[in-house]
VEXMAR-297440 format. One record per residue (C-alpha): residue number from 1; residue in three letters; x negated, y, z. Coordinates in Angstrom, 1 decimal. Layout:
BEGIN
PT   pos   code        u        v        w
PT   NUM    ala        X        Y        Z
...
END
This chain:
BEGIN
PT   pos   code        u        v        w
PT     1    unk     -7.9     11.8    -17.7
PT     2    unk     -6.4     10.7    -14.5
PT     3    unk     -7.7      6.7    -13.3
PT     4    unk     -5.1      4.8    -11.3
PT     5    unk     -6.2      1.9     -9.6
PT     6    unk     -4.1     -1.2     -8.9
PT     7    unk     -1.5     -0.3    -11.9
PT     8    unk      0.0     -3.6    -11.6
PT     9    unk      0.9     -3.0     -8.0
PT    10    unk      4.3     -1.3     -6.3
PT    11    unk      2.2      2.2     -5.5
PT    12    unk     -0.2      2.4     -8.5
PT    13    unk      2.6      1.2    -11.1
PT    14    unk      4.9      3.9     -9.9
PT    15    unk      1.9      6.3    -10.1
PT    16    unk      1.1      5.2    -13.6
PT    17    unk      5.0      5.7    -14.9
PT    18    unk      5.2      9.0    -13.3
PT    19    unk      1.8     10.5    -14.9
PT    20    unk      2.7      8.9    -18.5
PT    21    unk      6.1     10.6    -18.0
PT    22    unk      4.7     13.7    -17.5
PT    23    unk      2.7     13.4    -20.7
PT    24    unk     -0.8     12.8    -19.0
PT    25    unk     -4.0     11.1    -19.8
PT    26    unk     -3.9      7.7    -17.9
PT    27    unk     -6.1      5.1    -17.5
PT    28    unk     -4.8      2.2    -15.8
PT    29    unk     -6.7     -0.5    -14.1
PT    30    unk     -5.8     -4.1    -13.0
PT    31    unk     -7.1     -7.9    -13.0
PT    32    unk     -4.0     -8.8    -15.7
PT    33    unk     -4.2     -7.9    -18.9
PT    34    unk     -0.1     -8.8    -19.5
PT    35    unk      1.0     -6.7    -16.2
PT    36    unk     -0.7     -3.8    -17.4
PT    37    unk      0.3     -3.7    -21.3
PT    38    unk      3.4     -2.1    -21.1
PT    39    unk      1.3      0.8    -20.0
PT    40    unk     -0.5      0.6    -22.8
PT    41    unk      2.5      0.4    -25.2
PT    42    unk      3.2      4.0    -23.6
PT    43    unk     -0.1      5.6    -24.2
PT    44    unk     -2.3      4.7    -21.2
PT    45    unk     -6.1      3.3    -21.9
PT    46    unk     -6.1      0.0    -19.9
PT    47    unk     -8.7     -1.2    -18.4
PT    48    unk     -8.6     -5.0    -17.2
PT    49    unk    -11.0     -5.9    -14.5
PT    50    unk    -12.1     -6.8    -11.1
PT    51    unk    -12.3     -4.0     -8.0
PT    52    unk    -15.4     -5.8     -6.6
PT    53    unk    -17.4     -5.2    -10.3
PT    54    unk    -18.9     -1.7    -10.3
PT    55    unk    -19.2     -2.1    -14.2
PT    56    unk    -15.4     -2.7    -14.5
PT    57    unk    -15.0      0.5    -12.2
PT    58    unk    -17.4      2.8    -13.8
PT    59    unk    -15.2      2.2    -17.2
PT    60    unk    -11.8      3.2    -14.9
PT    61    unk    -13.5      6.0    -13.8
PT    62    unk    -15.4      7.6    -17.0
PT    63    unk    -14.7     11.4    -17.4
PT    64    unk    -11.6     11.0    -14.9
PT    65    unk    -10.6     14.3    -13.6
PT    66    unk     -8.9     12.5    -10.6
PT    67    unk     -8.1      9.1     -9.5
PT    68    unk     -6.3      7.0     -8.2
PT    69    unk     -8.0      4.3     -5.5
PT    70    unk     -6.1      1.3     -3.9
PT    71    unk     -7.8     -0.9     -2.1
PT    72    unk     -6.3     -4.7     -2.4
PT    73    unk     -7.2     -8.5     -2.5
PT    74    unk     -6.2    -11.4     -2.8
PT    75    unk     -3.8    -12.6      0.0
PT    76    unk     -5.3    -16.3     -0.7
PT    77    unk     -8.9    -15.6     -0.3
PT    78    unk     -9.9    -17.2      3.0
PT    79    unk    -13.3    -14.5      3.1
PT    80    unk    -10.3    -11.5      2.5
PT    81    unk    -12.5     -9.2      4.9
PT    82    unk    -15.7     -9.8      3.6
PT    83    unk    -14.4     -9.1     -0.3
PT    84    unk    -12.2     -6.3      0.5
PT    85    unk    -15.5     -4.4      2.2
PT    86    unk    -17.6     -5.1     -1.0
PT    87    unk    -14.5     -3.4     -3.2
PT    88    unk    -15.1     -0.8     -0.8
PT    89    unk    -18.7      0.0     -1.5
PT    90    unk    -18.1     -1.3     -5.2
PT    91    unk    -15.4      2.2     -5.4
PT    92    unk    -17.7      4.3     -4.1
PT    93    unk    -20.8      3.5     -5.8
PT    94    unk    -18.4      3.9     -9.4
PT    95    unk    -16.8      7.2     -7.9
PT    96    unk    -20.4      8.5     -7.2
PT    97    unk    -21.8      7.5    -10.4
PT    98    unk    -19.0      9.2    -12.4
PT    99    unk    -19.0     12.2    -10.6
PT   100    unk    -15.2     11.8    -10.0
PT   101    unk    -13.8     15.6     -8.4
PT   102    unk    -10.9     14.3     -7.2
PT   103    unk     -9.8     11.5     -5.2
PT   104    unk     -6.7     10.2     -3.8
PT   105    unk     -6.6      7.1     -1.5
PT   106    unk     -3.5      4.9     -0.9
PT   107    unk     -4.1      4.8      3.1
PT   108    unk     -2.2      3.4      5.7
PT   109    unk     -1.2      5.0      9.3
PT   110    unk     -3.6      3.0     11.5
PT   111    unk     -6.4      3.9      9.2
PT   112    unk     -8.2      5.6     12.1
PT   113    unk     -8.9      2.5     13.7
PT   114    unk    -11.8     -0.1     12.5
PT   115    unk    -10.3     -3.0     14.5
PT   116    unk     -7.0     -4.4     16.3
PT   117    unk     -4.9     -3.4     13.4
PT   118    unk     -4.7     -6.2     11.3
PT   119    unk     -4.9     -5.7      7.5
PT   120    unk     -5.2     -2.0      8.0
PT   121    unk     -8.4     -2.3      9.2
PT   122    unk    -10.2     -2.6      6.2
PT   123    unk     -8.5      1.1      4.9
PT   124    unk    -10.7      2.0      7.9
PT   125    unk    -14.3      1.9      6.1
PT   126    unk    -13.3      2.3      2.7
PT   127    unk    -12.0      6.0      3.9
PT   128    unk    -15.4      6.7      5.9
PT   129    unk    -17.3      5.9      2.9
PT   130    unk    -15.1      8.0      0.5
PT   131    unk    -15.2     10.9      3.2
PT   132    unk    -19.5     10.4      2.8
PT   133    unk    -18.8     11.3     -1.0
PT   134    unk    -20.9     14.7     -1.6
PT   135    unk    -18.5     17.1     -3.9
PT   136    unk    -16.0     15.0     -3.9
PT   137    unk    -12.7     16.1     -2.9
PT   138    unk    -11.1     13.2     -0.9
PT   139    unk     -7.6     12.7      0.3
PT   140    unk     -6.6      9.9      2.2
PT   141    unk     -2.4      9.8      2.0
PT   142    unk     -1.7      7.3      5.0
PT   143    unk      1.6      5.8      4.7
PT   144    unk      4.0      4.0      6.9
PT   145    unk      4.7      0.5      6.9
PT   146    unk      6.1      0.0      3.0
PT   147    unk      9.8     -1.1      2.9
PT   148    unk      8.9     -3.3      0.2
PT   149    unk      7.5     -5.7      3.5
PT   150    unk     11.3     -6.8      3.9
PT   151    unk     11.2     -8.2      0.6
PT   152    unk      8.5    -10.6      1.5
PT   153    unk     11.0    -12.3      3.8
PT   154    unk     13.5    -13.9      1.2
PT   155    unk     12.3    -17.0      0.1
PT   156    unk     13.2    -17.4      4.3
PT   157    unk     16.6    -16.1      4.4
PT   158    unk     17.3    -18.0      1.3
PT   159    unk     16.4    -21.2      3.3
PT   160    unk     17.1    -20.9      6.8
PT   161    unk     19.9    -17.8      6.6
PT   162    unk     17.6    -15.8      9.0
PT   163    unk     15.0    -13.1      9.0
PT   164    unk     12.2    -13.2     11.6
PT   165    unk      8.4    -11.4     12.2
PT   166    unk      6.4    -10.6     16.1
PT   167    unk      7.5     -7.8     15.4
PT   168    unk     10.2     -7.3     17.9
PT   169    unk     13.5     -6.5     17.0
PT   170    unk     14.8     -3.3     18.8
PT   171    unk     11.3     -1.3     18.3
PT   172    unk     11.8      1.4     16.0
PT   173    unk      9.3      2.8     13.6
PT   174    unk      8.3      4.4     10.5
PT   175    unk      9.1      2.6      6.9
PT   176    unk      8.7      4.6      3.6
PT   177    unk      9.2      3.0      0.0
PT   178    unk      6.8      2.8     -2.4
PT   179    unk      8.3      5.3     -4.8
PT   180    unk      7.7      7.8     -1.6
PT   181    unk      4.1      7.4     -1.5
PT   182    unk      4.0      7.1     -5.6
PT   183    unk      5.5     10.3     -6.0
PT   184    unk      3.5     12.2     -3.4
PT   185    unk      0.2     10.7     -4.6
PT   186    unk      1.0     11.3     -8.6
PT   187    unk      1.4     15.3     -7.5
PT   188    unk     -1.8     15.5     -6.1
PT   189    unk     -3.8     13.4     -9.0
PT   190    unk     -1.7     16.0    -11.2
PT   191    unk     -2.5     19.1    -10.1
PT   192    unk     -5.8     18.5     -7.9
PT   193    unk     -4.4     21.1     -5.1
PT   194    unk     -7.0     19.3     -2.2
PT   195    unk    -10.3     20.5     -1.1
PT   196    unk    -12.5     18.4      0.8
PT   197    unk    -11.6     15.8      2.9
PT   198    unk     -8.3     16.2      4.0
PT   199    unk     -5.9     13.0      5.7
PT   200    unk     -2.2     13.8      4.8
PT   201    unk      0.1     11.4      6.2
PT   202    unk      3.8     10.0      5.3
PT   203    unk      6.4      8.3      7.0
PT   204    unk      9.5      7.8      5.0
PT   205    unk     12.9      9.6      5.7
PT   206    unk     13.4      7.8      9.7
PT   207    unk     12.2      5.5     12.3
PT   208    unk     14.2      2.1     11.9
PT   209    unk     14.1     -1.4     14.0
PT   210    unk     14.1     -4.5     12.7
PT   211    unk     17.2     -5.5     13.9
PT   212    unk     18.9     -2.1     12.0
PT   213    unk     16.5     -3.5      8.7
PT   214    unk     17.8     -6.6      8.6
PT   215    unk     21.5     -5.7      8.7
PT   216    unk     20.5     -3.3      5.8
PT   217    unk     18.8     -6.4      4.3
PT   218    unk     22.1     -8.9      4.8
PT   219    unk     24.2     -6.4      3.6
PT   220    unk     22.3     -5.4      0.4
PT   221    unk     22.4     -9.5      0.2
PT   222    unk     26.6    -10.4      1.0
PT   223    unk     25.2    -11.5      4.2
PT   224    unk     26.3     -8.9      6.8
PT   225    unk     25.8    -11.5      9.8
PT   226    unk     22.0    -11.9      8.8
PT   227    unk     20.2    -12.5     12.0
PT   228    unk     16.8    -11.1     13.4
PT   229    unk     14.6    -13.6     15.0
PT   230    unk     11.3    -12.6     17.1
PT   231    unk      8.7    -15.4     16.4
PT   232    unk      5.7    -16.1     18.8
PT   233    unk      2.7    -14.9     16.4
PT   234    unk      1.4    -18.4     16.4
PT   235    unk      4.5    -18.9     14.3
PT   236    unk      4.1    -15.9     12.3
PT   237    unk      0.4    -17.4     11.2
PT   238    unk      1.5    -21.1     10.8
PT   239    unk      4.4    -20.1      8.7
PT   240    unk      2.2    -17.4      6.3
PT   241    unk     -0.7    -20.2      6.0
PT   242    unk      2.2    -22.7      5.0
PT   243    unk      3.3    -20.2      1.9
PT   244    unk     -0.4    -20.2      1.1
PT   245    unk     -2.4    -17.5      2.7
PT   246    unk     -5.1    -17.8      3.8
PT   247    unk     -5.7    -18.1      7.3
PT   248    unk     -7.8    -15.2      8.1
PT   249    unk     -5.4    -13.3      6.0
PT   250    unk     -2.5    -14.6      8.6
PT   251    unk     -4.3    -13.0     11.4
PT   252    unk     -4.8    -10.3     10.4
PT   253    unk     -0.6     -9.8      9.6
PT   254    unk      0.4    -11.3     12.8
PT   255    unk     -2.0     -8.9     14.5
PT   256    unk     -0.8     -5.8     12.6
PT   257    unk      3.0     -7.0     14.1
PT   258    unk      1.2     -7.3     17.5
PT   259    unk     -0.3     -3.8     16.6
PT   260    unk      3.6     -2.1     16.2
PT   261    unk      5.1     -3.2     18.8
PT   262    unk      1.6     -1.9     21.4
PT   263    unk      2.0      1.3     19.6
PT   264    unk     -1.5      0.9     18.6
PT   265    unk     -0.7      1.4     14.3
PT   266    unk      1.4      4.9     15.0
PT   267    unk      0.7      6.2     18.5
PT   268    unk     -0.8      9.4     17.5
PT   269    unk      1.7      9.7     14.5
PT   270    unk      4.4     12.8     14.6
PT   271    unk      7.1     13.4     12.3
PT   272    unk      7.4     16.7     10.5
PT   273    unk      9.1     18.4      7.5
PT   274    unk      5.9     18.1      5.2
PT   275    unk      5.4     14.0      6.5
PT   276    unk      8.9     12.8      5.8
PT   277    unk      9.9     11.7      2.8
PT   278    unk     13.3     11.1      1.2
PT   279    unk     14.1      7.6      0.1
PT   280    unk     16.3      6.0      2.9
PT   281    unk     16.2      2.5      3.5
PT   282    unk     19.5      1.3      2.0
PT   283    unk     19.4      3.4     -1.2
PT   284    unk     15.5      1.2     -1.9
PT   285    unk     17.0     -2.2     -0.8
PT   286    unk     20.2     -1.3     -3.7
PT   287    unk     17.2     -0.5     -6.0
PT   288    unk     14.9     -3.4     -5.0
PT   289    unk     17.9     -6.1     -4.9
PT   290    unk     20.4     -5.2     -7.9
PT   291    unk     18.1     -2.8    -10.3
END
C-alpha cells in the first residue's frame, strides 16, 4: 500500500494517477470527500480527513509500505504558522506509530533555512522532525518554485491586462511543473530505492525571469504584449489580503519574493543532469491553459 497525502492537490493528485496507473495499492488522503472520489472510482481507498488529526493520519498511514507527505494549509487561516507546525508533529507522530519504512516529502529549495524564507519556512521543521524518525527511510525531494505560481496571477491579468509580483523582473531562476516533481516522487514511493535520510533536489528543465514567464504567459493567453510589473511588497501583501489571505499568510509570500531576488531561497542550489527535469515552461502553460 502506498499513502499519498494531499491527493486533492497539483503534486499529490499527479502522484495518485501515476501509482493507480501503474496498478498499485493507493490510499489517498484529503479534507474533500468529492475531490478525492474519482480516485476512488479507480481503485484507491480514500481517506477523508484533516493533516492536523493524528487519528485521521494513522488511518492514511495503516500498513503503508511508503508514503507520500505534503505539508499544506489553509491560505485563509490567519494562525497559518502555528497550524502548519502542529500538521508537522501531527505526521510524524502517525508515521512513528505506523512504522511507515518509507517516506517521501514534497520539499521546497530553501528548506534548509528555518526563517527569512517566507512560506518555505515551515518545510524547515517538518523535514528535521521526519530526519529524527528512527528506521525510517526519509527523503526530502526539494523542488523549485512550481510553475503552477503563474497561474495564481490571472484573475489580475484578466482585470488590469498586466502581471506583477516583488519579484523582480529580469532575475532568473529555477521553475519546475508539478508533473516534474509528481513523476520523480511516484518513482521513489514505487520502488523504495532510498536509504536513510537523503535530500534530492529538482529544478525543472531552466532558469527563467519573470519578464521571459510572463511573455510565455501572454502568449499561451493571445496576449503577446502582456506586461511585467515589479510591485513594492507592501503592494504584494495589500493586494493578497484583498483576494482573502490572510495576512500572516501575505507575509510570508511577499517575503519568499524578497527571498528570490537576495538569493537567499537558491544560493547554494547547482544545476546538474540528475536535478533537472524535463517539462519546459511553455509546453505546461499549453497544458495548464487549453487541456
Amino acid at each position: 500500500m502506498i499513502a499519498v497525502m494531499g491527493a486533492s492537490g497539483p503534486v499529490g493528485s499527479k502522484v495518485a494517477d501515476l501509482l493507480l496507473s501503474e496498478k498499485q495499492d493507493v490510499r489517498v488522503f484529503g479534507r474533500s470527500a468529492e475531490r478525492l472520489e474519482p480516485f476512488g472510482r479507480r481503485g484507491a481507498e480514500v481517506v477523508v480527513g484533516d493533516a492536523i488529526n493524528v487519528d485521521d493520519l494513522l488511518a492514511l498511514f495503516k500498513d503503508a509500505a511508503s508514503a507520500l507527505v505534503v505539508l499544506s494549509g489553509d491560505v485563509a487561516d490567519p494562525h497559518y504558522v502555528t497550524s502548519r507546525s502542529q500538521m508537522s508533529q501531527a505526521i510524524t507522530q502517525a508515521l512513528r506509530q505506523e512504522n511507515v519504512s518509507h517516506v517521501v516529502m514534497a520539499s521546497s529549495i530553501g528548506a534548509d533555512r528555518d526563517r527569512g524564507v517566507g512560506m518555505v519556512a515551515g518545510l524547515h521543521e517538518l523535514e528535521g522532525l521526519l530526519f529524527a524518525l528512527e528506521g525510517a527511510n526519509v527523503l526530502s525531494l526539494r523542488a523549485a518554485w512550481h510553475m503552477e505560481n503563474l497561474l495564481a496571477s490571472l484573475p489580475m491579468i484578466e482585470q488590469q491586462k498586466i502581471n506583477g509580483s516583488a519579484i523582480k523582473g529580469d532575475h532568473r531562476f529555477p521553475m519546475i511543473a508539478a508533473v516534474d516533481i509528481a513523476e520523480r516522487a511516484a518513482g521513489h514511493l514505487l520502488h523504495r530505492d532510498f536509504t536513510g535520510h537523503t535530500i534530492e533536489t529538482i529544478l525543472g528543465p531552466e532558469d527563467r525571469s519573470m519578464n521571459e514567464a510572463t511573455l510565455a504567459l501572454g502568449a499561451a493567453l493571445g496576449m503577446p504584449e502582456l506586461p511585467y510589473v515589479e510591485f513594492p511588497p507592501e503592494g504584494v501583501k495589500a493586494a493578497l489580503e484583498g483576494t482573502g489571505i490572510s495576512e500572516e499568510v501575505a507575509s510570508l509570500i511577499a517575503e519568499l519574493q524578497i527571498a528570490i531576488n537576495e538569493n537567499r531561497v537558491m544560493d547554494e542550489v547547482e544545476r546538474t543532469s540528475e536535478s533537472t527535469t524535463p517539462t519546459r515552461l511553455e509546453e505546461f502553460l499549453k497544458s495548464a491553459l487549453t487541456g
